[in-house]
ZALUMKE-397937 format. One record per residue (C-alpha): residue in one letter; x, y, z; residue number from 1. Coordinates in pm, whole numbers. Layout:
BEGIN
  res      xx      yy      zz    n
    A       X       Y       Z  NUM
...
REM end
This chain:
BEGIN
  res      xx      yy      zz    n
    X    -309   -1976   -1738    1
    X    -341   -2122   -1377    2
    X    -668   -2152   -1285    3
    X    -641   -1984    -977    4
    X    -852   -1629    -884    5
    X    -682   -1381    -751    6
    X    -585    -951    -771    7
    X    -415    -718    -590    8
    X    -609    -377    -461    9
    X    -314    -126    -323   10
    X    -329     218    -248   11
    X    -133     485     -20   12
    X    -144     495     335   13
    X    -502     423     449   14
    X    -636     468     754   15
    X    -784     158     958   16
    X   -1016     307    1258   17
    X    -886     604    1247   18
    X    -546     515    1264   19
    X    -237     509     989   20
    X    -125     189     859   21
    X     232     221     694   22
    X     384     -83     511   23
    X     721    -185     417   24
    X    1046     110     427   25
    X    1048     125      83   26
    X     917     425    -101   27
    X     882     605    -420   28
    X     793     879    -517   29
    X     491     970    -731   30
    X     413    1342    -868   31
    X      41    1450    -947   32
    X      23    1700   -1178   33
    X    -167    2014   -1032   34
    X    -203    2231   -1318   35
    X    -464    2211   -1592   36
    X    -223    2153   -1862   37
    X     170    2099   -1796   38
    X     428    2063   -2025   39
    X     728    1802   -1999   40
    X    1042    1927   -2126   41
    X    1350    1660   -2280   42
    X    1548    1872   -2083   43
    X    1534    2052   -1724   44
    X    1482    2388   -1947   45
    X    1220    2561   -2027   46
    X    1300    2597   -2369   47
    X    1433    2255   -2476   48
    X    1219    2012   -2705   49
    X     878    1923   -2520   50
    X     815    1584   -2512   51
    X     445    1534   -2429   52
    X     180    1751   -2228   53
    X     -13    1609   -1892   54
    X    -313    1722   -1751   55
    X    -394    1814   -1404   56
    X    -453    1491   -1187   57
    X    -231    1250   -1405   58
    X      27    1041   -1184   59
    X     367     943   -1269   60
    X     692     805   -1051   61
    X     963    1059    -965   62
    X    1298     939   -1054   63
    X    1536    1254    -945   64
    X    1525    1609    -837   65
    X    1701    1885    -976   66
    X    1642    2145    -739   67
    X    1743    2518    -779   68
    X    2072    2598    -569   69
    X    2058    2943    -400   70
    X    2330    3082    -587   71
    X    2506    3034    -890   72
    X    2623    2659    -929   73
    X    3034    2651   -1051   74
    X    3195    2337   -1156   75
    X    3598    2200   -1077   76
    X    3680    2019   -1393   77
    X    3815    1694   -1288   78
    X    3953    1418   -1497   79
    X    3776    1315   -1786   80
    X    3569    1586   -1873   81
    X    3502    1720   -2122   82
    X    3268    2075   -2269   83
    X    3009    1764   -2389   84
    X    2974    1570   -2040   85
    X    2985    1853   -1798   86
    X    2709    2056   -2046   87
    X    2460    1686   -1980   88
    X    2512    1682   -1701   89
    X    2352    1983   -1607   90
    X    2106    1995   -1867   91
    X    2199    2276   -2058   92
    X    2422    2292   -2414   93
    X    2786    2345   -2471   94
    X    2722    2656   -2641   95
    X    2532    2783   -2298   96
    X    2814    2686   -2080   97
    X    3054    2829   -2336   98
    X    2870    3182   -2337   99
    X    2827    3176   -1967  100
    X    3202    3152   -1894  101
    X    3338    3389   -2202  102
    X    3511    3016   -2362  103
    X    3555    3032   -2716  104
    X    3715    2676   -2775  105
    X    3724    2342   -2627  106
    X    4037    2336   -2371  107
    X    3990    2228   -2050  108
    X    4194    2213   -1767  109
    X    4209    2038   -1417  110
    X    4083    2263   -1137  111
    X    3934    2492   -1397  112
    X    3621    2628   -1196  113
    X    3293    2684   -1461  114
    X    2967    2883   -1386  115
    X    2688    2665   -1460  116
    X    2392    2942   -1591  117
    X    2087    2874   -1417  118
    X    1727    2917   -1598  119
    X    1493    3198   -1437  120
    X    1167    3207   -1430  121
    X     981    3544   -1364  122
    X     700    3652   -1090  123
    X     523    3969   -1092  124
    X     450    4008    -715  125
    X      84    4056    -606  126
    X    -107    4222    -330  127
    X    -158    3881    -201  128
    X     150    3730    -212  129
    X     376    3672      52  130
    X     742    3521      35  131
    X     664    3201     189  132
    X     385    3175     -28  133
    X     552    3233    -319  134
    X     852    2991    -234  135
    X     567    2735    -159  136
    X     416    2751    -478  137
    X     718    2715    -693  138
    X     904    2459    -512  139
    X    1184    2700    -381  140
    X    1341    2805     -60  141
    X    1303    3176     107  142
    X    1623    3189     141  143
    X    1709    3072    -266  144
    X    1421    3339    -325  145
    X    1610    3598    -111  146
    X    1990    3543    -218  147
    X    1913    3596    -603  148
    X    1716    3902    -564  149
    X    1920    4050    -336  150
    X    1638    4133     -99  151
    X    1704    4278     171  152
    X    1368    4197     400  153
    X    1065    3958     339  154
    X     801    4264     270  155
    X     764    4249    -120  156
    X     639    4554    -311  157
    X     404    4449    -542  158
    X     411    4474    -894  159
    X     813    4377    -902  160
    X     944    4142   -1074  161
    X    1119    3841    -852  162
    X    1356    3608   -1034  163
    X    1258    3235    -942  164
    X    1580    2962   -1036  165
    X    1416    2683   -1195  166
    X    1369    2360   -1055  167
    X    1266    2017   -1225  168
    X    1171    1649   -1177  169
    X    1227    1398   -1348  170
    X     945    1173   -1428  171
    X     919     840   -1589  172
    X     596     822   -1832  173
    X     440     516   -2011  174
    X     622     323   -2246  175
    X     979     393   -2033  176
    X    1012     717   -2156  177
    X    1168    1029   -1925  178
    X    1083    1386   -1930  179
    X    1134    1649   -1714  180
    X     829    1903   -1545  181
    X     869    2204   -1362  182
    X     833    2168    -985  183
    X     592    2447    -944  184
    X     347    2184   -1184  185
    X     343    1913    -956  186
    X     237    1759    -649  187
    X     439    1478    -484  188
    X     420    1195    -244  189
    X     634     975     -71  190
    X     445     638     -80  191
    X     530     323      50  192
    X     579       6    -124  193
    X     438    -314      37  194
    X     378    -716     -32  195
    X      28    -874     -79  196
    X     -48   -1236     -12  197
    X    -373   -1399     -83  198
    X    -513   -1656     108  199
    X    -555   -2001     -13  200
    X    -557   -2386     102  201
    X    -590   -2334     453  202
    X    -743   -2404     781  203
    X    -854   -2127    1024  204
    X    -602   -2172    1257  205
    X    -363   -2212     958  206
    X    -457   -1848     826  207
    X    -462   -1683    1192  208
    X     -48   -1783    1218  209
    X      13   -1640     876  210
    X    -122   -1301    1020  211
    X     185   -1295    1200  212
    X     406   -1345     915  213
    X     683    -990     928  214
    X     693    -828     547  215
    X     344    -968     458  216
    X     157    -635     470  217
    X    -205    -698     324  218
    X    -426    -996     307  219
    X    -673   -1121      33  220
    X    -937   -1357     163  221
    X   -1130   -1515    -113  222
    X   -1504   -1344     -28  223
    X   -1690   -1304    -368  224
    X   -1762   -1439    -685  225
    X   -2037   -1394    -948  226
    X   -2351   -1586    -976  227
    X   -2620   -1590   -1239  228
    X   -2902   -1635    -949  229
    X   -2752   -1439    -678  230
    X   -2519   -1188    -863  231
    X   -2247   -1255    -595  232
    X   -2211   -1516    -386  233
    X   -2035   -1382     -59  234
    X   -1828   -1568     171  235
    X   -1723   -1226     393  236
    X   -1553   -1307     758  237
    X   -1593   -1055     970  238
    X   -1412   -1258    1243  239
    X   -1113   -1269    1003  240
    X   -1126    -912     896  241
    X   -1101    -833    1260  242
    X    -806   -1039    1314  243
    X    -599    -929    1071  244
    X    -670    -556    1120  245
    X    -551    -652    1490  246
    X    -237    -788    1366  247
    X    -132    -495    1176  248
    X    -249    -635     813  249
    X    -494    -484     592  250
    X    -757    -696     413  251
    X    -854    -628      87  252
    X   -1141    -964     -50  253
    X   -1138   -1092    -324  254
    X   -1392   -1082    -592  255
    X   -1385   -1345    -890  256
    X   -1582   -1436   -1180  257
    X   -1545   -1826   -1203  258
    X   -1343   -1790   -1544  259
    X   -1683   -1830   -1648  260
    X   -1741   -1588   -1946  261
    X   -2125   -1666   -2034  262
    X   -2232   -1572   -1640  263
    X   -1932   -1249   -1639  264
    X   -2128   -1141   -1990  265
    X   -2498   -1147   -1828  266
    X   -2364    -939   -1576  267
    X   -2160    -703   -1739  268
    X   -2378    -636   -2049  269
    X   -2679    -504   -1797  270
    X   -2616    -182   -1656  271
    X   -2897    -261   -1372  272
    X   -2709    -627   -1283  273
    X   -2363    -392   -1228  274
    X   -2527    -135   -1034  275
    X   -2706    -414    -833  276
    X   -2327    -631    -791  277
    X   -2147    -240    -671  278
    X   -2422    -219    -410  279
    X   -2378    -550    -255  280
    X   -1988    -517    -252  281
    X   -1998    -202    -135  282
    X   -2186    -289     186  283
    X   -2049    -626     226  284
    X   -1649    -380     249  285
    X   -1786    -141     476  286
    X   -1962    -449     727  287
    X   -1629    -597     722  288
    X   -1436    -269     719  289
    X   -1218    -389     436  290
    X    -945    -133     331  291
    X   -1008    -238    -102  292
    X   -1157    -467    -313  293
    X    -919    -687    -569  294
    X   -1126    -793    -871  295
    X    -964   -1065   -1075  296
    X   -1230   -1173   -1375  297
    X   -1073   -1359   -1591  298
    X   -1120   -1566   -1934  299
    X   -1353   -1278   -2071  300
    X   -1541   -1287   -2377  301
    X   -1356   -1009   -2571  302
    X   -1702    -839   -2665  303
    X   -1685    -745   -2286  304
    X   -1394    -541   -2324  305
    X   -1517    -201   -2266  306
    X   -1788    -344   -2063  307
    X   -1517    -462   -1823  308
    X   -1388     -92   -1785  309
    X   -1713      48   -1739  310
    X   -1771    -171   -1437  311
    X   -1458    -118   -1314  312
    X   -1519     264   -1308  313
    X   -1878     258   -1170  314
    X   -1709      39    -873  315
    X   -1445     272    -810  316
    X   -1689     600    -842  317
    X   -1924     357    -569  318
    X   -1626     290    -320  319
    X   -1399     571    -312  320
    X   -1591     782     -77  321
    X   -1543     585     175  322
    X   -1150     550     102  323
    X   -1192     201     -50  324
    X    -932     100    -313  325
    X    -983     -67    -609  326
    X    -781    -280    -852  327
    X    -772    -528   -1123  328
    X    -523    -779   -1245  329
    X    -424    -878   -1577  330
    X    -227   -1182   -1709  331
    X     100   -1125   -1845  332
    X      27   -1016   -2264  333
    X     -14   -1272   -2472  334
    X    -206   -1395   -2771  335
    X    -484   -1568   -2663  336
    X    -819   -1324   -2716  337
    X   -1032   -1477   -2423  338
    X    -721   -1445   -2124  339
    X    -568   -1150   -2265  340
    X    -692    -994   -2565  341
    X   -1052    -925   -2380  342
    X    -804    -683   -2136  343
    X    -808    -295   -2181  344
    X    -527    -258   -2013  345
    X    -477     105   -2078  346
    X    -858     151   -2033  347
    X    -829     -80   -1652  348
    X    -509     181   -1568  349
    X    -736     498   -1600  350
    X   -1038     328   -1388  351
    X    -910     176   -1117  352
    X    -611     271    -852  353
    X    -363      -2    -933  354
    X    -326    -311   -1178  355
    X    -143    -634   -1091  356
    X      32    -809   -1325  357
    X      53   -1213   -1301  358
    X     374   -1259   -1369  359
    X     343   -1684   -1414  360
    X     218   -1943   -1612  361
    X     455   -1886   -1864  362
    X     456   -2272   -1881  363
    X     116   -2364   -1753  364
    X      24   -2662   -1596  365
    X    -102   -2813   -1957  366
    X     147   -2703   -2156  367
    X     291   -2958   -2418  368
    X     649   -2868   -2361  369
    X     840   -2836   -2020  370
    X     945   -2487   -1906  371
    X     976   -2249   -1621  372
    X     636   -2086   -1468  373
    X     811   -1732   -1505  374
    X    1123   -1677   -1638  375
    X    1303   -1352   -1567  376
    X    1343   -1214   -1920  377
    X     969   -1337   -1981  378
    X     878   -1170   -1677  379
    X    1083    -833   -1750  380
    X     924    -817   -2144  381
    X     592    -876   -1932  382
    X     672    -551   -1743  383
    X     786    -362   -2017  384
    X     476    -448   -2243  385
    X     227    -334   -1958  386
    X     427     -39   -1890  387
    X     353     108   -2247  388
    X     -45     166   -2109  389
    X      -9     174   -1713  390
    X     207     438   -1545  391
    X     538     232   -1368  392
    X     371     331    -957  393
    X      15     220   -1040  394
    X     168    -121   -1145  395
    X     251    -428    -883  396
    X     419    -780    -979  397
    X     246   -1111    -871  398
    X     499   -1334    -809  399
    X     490   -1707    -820  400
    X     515   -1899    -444  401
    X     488   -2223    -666  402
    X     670   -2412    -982  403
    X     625   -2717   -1162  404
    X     754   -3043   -1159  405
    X     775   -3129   -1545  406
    X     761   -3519   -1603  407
    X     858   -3644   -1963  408
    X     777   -4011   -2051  409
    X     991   -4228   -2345  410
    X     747   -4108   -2593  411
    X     812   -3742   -2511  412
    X     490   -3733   -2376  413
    X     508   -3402   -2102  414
    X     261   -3377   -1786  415
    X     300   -3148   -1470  416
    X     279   -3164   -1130  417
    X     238   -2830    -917  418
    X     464   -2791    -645  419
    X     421   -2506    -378  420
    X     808   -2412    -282  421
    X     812   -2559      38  422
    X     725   -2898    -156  423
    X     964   -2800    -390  424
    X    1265   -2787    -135  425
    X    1173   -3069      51  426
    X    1224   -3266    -235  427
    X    1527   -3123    -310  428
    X    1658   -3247     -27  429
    X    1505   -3612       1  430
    X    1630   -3682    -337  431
    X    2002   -3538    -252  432
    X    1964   -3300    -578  433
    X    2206   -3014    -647  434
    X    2069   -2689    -792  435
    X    2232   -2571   -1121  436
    X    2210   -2186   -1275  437
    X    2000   -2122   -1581  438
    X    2143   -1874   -1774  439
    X    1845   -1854   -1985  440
    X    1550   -1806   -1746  441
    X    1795   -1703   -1456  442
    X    1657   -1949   -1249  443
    X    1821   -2219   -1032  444
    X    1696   -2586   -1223  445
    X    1739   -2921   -1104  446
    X    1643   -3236   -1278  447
    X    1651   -3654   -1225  448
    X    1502   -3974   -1354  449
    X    1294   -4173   -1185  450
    X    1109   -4453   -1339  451
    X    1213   -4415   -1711  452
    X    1114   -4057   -1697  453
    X    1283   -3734   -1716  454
    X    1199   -3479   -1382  455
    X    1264   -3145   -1471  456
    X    1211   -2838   -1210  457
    X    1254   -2481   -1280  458
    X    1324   -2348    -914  459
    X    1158   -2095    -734  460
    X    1374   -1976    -398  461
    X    1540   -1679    -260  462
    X    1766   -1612    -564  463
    X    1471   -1647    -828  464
    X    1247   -1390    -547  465
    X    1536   -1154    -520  466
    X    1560   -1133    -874  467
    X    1200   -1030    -920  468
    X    1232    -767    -630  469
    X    1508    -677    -872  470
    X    1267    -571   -1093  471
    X    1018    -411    -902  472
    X    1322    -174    -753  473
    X    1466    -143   -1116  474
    X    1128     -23   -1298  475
    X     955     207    -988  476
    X     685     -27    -953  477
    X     442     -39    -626  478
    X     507    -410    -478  479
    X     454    -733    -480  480
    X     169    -974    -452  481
    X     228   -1344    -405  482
    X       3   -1663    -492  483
    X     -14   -1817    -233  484
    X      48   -1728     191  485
    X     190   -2028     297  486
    X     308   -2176       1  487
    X     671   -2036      68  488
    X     876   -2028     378  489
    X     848   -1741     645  490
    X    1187   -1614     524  491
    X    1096   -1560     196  492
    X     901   -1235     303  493
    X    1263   -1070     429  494
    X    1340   -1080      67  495
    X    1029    -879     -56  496
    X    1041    -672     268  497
REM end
């Protein structure tokens, strides 16, 4: 685990001064479910197997639409197909699209044109309702509305019966599993994914240039931490804050504990100490006009655990009034029970806005044997793992702007060196070394000896970055967040952008 505090807060668009900030072109889309209970269906029927049941305000990402079509859908039989593939690929049985088209066996010809039956749902029309109104509210178009019930104008009689086409979504729920839910269920959004960077191991003037950096989107100044005689010691810049805001860039402090888990304990076990912390962030944000707050404690004792989530949940009750994000990171699941086991990860996903995931230190800077800080296929199981307990959108990746230079004496003794990748590339280059592909951590690697003892580097660059964007695309999660600003080129942030 490297010793380093740090957290990503995200949220949708926010509004600085009145004003929307948007961040990178990339979106998703998330659905809120808006009824009390909603069922998800294996298939986009009403009557197929249901696979779980949501409750009104629960989040998950949108992977595809099937929207109703305003008259009956046929199929041309191309090539290939067969009763089996056409029958998935609408989501209904072979014995449906058998029935519907008055087939009794299998053949199949090229050119043949099939009706694909389309599932109806039923409204009885009220005084109230209107056409548009009724369109609205199950996801439909007047004219879809109008076309299969042959109307003939928009004045409804009520107490008829209109026949509504179904429509679905598909959405991806914990654990990587896929259902669908009715569109007239859900609420969606088209938000925006975007790339954090936290500030670290700079001057002033350093950190004012890297405000101009294109495809870094927010900023995380290191502002609080936890202390046994002040409750937080605060470091907040208003200077800074302004700056940023000015440059487009939304801040969002940090707020660590020290790794400390004796001084996070006193404070988290006391319901009066929390209350006391939440107040002072709370004005020290809205002074500064910060956008979130990015709480990375780490190295907790596990008897915290819930204790953790309670605090979390009292901060976000405290700040989202005033349309203040919170988040928490966690480190990437492993065994130990102070760095990981101490995390309620499911418990974290339900109480805050977003969770980061440090995906490094998979070799850490101790470590008795040589290896890569992150790995892909580490860094994908990492994903997975969290993914079980945190939906997909709620989730961003910190990615490593550092490696390791891995030094092995003639005893096989190993030691470390850390090595931002600018560092990293300039002594590439001094030493005339030529990258070579990892197949196992899909990683570029390099490696010489110098003094009786074996250098070994597990690259971070533009391949290893685009291969974690990879992921991020590949799994519907929100971003990135990167440790550090300034510890990779400028171009680096086209890859993430």
């Amino acid at each position: 685990m490297k010793k380093f505090v740090f957290v990503l807060t995200i949220g949708f668009f926010l509004s600085i001064n009145g004003a929307k900030t948007s961040y990178a072109a990339d979106t998703l889309t998330v659905g809120t479910v808006s009824e009390e209970k909603a069922a998800i269906y294996e298939l986009p029927k009403l009557n197929s197997n249901i696979v779980t049941n949501l409750v009104k305000g629960e989040e998950y990402p949108i992977l595809e639409k099937r929207d109703a079509s305003p008259s009956a859908q046929v199929h041309t039989v191309k090539k290939g197909d067969t009763f089996y593939l056409i029958a998935k690929q609408y989501g209904i049985t072979v014995s449906e699209l058998q029935d519907a088209n008055h087939i009794f066996g299998t053949r199949l010809y090229i050119g043949q044109q099939l009706a694909i039956p389309q599932e109806m749902l039923s409204h009885r029309i009220n005084i109230k309702d209107s056409l548009w109104k009724i369109a609205r509210n199950y996801h439909v178009s007047s004219d879809i509305l109008i076309k299969h019930n042959g109307l003939k104008a928009i004045i409804l009689e009520t107490g008829n019966e209109l026949k509504i086409p179904s429509s679905f979504y598909k959405v991806k729920l914990l654990g990587s599993k896929t259902g669908w839910i009715p569109k007239s269920n859900v609420d969606i959004e088209e938000v925006n994914r975007f790339n954090l960077g936290w500030k670290y191991n700079g001057t002033d003037d350093v950190y004012k240039k890297q405000l101009k950096i294109d495809g870094l989107d927010v900023v995380s100044p290191r502002w609080y931490t936890l202390s046994k005689t002040e409750l937080v010691s605060m470091n907040a810049d208003e200077g800074y804050a302004h700056a940023a805001v000015k440059a487009g860039k939304q801040v969002w402090p940090l707020f660590g504990n020290k790794f400390d888990p004796e001084m996070t304990n006193f404070i988290l076990s006391n319901a009066d100490k929390r209350h006391k912390v939440i107040e002072m962030i709370k004005n020290s944000l809205l002074r500064t006009k910060s956008q979130g707050i990015n709480v990375d404690f780490e190295n907790i004792d596990p008897k915290n655990k819930q204790d953790y989530v309670v605090f979390i949940r009292e901060l976000r009750t405290a700040v989202e009034p005033y349309d203040i994000v919170v988040s928490v990171d966690v480190s990437r699941e492993n065994a130990d029970p102070f760095w990981s086991g101490s995390l309620d990860r499911a418990g974290l996903g339900k109480a805050a806005d977003y969770i980061v995931m440090m995906g490094y230190d998979e070799h850490w800077a101790s470590s008795p044997k040589a290896g890569s800080v992150a790995s892909i296929p580490w860094t994908r199981e990492g994903i997975e793992l969290l993914m079980k307990e945190v939906p997909a959108h709620k989730i961003v990746l910190g990615v490593p702007f550092y490696t390791r230079e891995w030094i092995t004496n003639a005893t096989g003794q190993v030691r470390s060196i850390d090595r931002t990748m600018l560092e990293t590339e300039k002594l590439i280059q001094v030493k005339g070394l030529k990258k070579k592909w990892d197949s196992k951590t899909s990683q570029n690697y390099v490696e010489f000896m110098e003094d009786g003892e074996k250098h070994q580097i597990w690259v971070e660059d533009k391949d290893s970055m685009k291969l974690r964007y990879d992921l991020v695309e590949e799994y519907n999660l929100r971003g990135t967040a990167a440790w550090y600003v300034g510890g990779a080129s400028e171009d680096i942030w086209n890859i993430l952008k």
